[in-house]
Backbone as a printed PyTorch tensor [residue, N CA C, xyz], in Angstrom:
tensor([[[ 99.5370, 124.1440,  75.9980],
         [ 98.9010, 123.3890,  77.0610],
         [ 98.7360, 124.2880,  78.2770]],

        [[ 97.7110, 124.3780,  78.4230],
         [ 97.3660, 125.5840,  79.7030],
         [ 97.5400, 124.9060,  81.4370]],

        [[ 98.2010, 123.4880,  81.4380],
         [ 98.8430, 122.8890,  82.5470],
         [ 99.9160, 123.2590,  82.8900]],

        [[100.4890, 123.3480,  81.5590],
         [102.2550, 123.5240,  81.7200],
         [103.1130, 122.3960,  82.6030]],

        [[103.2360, 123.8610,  84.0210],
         [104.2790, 122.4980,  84.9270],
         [103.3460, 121.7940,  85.7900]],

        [[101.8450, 121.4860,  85.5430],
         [101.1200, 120.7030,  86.8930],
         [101.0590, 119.4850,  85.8910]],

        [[101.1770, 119.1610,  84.6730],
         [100.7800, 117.8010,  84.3350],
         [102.3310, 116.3860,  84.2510]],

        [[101.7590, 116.2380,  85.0030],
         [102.4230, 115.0070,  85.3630],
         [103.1300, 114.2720,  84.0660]],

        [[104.2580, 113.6130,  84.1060],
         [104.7420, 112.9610,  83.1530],
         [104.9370, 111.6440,  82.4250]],

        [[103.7610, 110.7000,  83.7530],
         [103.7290, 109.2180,  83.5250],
         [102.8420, 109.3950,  82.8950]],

        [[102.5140, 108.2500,  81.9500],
         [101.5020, 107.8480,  80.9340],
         [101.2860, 106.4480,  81.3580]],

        [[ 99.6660, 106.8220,  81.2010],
         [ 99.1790, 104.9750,  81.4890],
         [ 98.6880, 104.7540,  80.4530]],

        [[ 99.1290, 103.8800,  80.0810],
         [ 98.5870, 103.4080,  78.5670],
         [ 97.5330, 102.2750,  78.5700]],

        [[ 96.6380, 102.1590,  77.3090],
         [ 95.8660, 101.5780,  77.6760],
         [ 95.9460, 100.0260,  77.5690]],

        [[ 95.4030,  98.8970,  78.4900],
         [ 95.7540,  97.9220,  78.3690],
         [ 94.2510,  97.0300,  78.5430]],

        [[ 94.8720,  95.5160,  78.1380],
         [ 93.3900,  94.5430,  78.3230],
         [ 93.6290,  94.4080,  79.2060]],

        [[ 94.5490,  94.5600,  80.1350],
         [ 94.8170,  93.6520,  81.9060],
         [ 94.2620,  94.9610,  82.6950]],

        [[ 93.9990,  95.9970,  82.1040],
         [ 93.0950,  97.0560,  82.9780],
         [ 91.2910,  96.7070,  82.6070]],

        [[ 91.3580,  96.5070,  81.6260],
         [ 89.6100,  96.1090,  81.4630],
         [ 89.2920,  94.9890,  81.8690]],

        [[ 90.4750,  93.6630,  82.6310],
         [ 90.1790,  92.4150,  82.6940],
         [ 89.7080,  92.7220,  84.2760]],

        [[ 90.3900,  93.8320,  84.6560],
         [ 90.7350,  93.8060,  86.1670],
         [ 89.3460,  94.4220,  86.7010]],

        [[ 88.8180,  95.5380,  86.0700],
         [ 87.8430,  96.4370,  86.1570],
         [ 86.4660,  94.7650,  86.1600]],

        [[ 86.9780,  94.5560,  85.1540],
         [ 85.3790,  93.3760,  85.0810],
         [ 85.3770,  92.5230,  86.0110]],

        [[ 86.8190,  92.1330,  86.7160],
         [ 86.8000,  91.5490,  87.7370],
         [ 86.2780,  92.0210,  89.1640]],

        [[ 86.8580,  93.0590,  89.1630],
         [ 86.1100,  94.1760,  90.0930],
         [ 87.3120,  94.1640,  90.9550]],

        [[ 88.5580,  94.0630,  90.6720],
         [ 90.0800,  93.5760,  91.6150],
         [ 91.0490,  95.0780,  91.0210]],

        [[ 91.6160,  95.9460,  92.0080],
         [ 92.5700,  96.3600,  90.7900],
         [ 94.0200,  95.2750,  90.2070]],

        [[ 94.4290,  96.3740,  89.7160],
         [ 95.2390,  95.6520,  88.6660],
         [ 96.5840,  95.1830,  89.4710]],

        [[ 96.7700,  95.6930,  90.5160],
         [ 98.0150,  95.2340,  91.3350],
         [ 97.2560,  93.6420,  91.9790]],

        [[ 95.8660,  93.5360,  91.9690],
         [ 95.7400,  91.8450,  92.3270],
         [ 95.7810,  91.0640,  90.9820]],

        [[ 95.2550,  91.8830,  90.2290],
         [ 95.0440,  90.8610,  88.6460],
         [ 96.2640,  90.4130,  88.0050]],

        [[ 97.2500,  91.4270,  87.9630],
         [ 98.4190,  90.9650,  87.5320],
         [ 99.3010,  92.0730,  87.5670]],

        [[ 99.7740,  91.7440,  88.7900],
         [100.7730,  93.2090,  89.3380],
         [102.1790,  93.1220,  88.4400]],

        [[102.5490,  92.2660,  87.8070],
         [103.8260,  92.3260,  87.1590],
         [103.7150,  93.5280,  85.8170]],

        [[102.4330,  93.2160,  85.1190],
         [101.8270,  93.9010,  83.7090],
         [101.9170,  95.0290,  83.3630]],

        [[102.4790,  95.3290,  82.5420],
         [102.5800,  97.1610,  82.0960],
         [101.4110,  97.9980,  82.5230]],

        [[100.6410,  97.9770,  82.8090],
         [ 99.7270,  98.4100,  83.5900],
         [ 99.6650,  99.0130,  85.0100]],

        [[100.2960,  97.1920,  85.5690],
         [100.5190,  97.9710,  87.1620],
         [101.8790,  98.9620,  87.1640]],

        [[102.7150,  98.4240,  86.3320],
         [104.1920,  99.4880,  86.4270],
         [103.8840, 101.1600,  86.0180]],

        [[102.6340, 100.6070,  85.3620],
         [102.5150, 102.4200,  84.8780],
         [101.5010, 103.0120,  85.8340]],

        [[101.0450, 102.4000,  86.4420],
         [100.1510, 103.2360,  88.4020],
         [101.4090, 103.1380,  89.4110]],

        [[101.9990, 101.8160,  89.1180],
         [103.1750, 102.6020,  90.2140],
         [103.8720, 103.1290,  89.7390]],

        [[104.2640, 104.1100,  88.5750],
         [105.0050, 104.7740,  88.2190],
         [104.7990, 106.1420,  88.4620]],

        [[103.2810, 105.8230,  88.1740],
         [102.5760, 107.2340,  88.3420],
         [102.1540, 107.6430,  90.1690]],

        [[102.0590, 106.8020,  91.1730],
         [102.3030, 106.6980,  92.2180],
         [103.3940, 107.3820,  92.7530]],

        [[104.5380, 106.8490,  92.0060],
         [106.0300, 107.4500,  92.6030],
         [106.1900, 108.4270,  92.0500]],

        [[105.6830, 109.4810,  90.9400],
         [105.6460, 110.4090,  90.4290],
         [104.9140, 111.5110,  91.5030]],

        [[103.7360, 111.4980,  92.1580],
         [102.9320, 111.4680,  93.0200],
         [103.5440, 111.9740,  94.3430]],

        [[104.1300, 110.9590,  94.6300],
         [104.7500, 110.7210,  96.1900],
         [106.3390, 111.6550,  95.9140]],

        [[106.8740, 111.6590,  94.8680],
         [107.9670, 112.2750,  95.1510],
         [107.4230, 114.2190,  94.8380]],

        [[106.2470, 114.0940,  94.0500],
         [105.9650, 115.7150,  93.8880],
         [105.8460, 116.3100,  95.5890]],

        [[104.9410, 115.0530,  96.1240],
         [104.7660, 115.1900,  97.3480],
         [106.0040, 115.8180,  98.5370]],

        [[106.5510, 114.6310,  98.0270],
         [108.1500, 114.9810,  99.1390],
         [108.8650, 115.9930,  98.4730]],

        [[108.7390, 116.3240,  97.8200],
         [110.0340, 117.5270,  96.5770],
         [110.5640, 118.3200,  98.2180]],

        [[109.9230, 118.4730,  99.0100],
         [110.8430, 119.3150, 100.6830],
         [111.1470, 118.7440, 101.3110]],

        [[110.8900, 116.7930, 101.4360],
         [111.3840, 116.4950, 102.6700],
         [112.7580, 115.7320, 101.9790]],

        [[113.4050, 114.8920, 103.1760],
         [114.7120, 114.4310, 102.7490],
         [114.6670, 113.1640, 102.2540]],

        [[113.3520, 112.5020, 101.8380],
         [113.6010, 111.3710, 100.9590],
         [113.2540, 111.0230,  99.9960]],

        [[113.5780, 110.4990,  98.6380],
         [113.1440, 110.1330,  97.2750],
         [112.6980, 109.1460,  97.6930]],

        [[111.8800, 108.8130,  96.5020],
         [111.2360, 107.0600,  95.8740],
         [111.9980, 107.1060,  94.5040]],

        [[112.8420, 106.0130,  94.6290],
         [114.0190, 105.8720,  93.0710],
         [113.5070, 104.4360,  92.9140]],

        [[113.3580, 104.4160,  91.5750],
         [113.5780, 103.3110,  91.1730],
         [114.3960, 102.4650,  90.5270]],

        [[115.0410, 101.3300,  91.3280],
         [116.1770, 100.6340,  90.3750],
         [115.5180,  99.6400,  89.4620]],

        [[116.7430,  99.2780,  88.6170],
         [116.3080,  98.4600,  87.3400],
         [117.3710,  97.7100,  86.5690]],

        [[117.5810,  96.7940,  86.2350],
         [118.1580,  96.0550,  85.1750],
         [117.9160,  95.1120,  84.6110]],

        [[118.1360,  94.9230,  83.3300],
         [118.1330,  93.9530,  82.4570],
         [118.8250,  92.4250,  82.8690]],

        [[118.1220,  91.7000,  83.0610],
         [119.1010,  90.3620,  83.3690],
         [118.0830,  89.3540,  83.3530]],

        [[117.7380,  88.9030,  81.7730],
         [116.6640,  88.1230,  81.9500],
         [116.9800,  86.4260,  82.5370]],

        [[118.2760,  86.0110,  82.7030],
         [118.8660,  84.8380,  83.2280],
         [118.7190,  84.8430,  84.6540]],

        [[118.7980,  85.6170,  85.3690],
         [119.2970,  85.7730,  86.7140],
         [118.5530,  85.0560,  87.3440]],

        [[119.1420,  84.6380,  88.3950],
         [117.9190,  84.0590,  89.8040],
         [117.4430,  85.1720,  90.9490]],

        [[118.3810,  85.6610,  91.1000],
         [118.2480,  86.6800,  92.1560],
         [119.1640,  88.3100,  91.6710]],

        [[118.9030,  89.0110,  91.8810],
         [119.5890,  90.5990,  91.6050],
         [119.0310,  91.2550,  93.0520]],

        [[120.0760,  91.6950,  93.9030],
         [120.2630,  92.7720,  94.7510],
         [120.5410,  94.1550,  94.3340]],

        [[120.0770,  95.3470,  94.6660],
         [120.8410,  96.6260,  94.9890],
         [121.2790,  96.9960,  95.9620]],

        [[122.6380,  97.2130,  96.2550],
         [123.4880,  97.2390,  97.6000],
         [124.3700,  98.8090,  97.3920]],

        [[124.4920,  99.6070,  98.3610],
         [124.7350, 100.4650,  98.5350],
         [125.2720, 101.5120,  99.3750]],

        [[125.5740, 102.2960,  99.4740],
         [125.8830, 103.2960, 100.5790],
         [124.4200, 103.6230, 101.4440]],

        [[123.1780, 103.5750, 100.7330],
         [122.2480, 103.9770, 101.1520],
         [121.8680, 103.1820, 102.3190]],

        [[121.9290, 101.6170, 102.2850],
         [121.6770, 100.9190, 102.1860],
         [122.3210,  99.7020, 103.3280]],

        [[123.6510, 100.4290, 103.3570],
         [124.9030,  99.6630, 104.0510],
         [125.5770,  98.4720, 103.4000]],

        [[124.6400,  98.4090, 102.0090],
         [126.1800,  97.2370, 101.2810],
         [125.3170,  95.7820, 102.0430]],

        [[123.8510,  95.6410, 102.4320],
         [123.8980,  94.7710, 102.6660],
         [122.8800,  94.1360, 102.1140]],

        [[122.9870,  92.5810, 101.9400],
         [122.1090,  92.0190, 100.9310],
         [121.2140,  91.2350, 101.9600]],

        [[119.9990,  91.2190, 101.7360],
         [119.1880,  91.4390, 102.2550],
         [117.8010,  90.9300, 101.8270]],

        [[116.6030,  90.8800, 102.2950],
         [115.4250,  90.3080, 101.3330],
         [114.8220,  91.8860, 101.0680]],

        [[114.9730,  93.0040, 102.0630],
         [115.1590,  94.0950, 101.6270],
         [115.3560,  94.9800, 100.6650]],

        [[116.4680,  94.3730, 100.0290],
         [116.9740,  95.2200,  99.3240],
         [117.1000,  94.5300,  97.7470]],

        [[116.3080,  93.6250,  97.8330],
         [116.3210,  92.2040,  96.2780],
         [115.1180,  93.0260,  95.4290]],

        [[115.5310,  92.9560,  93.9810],
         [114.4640,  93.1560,  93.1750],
         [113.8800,  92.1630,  92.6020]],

        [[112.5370,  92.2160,  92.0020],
         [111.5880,  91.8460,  91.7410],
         [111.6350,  91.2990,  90.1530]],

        [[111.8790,  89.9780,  89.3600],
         [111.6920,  90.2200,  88.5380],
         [110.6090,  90.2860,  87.5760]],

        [[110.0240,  90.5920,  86.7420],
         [109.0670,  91.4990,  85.7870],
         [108.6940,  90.6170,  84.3960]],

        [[107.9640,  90.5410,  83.9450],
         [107.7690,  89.2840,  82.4730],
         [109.0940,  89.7300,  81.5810]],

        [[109.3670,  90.4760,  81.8000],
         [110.2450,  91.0200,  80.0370],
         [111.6440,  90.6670,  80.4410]],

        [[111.9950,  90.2200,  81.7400],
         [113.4270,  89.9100,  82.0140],
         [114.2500,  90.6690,  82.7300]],

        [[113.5130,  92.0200,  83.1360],
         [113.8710,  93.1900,  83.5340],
         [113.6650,  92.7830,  85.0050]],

        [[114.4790,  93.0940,  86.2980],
         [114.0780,  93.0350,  87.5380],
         [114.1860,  94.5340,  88.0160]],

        [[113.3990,  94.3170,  88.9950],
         [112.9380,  96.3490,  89.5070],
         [112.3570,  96.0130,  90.5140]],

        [[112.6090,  97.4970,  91.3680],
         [112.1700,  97.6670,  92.6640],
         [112.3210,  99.4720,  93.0130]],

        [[111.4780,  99.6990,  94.2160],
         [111.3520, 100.9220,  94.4540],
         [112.1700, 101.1530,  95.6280]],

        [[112.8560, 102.2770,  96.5170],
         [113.0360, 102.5670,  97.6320],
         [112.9720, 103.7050,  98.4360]],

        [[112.9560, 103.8190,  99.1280],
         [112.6630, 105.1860,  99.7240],
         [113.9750, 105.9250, 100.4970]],

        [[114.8620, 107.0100,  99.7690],
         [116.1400, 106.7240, 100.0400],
         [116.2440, 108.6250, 100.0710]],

        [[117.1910, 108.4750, 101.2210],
         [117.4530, 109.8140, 101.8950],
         [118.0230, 110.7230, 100.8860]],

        [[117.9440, 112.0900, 100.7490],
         [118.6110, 112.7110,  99.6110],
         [120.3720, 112.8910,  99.8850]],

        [[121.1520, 112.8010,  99.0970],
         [122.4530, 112.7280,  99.2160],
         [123.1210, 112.1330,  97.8530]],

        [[124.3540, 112.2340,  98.0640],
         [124.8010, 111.6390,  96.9320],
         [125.9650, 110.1810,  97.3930]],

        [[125.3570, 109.0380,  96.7740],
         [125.4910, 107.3460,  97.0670],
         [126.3730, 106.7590,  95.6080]],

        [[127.3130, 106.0140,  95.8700],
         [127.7290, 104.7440,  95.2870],
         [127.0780, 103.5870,  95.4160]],

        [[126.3360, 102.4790,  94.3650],
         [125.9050, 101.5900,  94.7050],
         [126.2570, 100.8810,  93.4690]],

        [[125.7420,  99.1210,  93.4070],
         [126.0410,  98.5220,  92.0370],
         [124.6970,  97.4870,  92.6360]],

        [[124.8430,  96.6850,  91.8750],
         [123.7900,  95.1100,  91.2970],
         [124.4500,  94.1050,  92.0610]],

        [[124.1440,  93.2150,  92.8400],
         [124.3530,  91.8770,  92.7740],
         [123.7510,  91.3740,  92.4240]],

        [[124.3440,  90.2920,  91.1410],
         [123.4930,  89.4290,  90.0950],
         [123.6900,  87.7380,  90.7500]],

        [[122.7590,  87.1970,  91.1820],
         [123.8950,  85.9580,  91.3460],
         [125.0690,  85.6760,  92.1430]],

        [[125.1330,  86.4970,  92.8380],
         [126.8030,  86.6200,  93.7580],
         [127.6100,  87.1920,  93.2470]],

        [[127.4050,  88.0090,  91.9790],
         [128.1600,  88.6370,  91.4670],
         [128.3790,  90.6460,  91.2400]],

        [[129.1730,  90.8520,  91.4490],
         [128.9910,  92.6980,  91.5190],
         [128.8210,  92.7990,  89.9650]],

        [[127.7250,  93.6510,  89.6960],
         [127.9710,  94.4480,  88.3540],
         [127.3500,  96.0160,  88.5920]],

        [[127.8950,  97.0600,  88.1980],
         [127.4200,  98.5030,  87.6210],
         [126.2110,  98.7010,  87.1790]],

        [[125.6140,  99.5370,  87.0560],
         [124.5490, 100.0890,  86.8060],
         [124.9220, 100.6170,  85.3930]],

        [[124.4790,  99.8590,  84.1070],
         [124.7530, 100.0840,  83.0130],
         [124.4570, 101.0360,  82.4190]],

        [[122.9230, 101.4860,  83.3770],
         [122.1840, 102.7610,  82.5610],
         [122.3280, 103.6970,  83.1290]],

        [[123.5780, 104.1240,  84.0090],
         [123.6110, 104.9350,  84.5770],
         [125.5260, 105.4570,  84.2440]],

        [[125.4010, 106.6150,  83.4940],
         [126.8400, 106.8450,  83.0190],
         [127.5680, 106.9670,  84.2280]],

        [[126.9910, 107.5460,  85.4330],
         [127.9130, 108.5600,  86.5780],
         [128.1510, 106.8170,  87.4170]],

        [[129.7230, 107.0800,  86.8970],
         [130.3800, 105.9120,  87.8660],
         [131.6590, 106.5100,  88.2620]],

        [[132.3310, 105.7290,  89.5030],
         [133.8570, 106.3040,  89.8560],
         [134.3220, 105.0600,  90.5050]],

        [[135.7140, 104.9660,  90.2270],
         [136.4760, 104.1590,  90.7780],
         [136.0720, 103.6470,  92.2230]],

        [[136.1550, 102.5060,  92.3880],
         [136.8630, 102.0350,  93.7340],
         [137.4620, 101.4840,  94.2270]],

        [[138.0390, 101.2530,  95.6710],
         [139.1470, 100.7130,  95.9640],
         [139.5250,  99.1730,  95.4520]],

        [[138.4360,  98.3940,  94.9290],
         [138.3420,  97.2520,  94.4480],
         [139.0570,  96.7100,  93.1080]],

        [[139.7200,  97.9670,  92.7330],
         [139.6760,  98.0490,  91.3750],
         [139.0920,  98.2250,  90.1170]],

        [[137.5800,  98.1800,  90.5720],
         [136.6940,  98.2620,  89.5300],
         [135.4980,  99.5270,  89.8020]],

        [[133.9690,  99.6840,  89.4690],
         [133.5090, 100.9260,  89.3460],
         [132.1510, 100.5180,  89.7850]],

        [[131.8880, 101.7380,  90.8860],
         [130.7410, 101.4570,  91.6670],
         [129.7780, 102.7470,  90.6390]],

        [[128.5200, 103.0100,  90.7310],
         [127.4080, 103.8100,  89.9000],
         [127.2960, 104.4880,  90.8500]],

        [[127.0730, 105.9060,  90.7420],
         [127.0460, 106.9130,  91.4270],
         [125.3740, 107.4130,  91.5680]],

        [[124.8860, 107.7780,  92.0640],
         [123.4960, 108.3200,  92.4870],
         [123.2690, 109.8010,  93.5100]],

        [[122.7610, 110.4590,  92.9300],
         [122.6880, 111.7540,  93.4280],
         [121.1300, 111.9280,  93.6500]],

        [[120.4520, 112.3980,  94.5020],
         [119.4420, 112.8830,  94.7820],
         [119.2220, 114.4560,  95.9010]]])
């Protein structure tokens, strides 16, 4: 591949909610911003924006978890101040998955999930360490 390191690593795949949107003449973040579609322009967006920033001091991370029951899921953090917030609430997504983006200073952060009023870990994320709570906050490095 004669790109090498300039080609980007998101893939937009192809979808009917991109040809529905096009005929509509709307993009796809009005037609149906939840749809694998829009997640894969804002994916490719934040791919974008962070090549962009690679010198300054802040990422675009995206959090995520599985919790197709939930009513509400927070990410609370060091970044963040631990506080829950309409801020800091994710979004949930058709598949059960809730997600959200942030724009977060480079450093290295402890954070977890509030599900419901409840603390949980970042499952997909191995780097965890104790805390004073007794239990284990997810570690984040940028």
């Amino acid at each position: 591949n004669k790109l090498g390191q300039h080609l980007l690593s998101t893939a937009v795949r192809a979808s009917v909610r991109l040809r529905e949107s096009a005929k509509f003449g709307v993009t796809i973040f009005e037609h149906d911003p939840k749809s694998t579609a829009a997640l894969d322009f804002y994916n490719l967006t934040s791919e974008i924006v962070n090549l962009e920033n690679r010198f300054l001091d802040t990422m675009l991370r995206e959090f995520s978890l599985f919790a197709p029951e939930a009513g509400d899921v927070y990410v609370l953090g060091d970044f963040n101040g631990w506080k829950k917030c309409d801020a800091n609430k994710l979004v949930k997504i058709d598949d059960g998955k809730w997600q959200a983006h942030f724009n977060i200073k480079k450093g290295r952060y402890r954070y977890k999930f509030m599900v419901d009023g409840k603390w949980t870990h970042d499952t997909s994320n191995d780097l965890v360490e104790e805390n004073v709570f007794g239990s284990v906050d997810s570690v984040l490095s940028l």
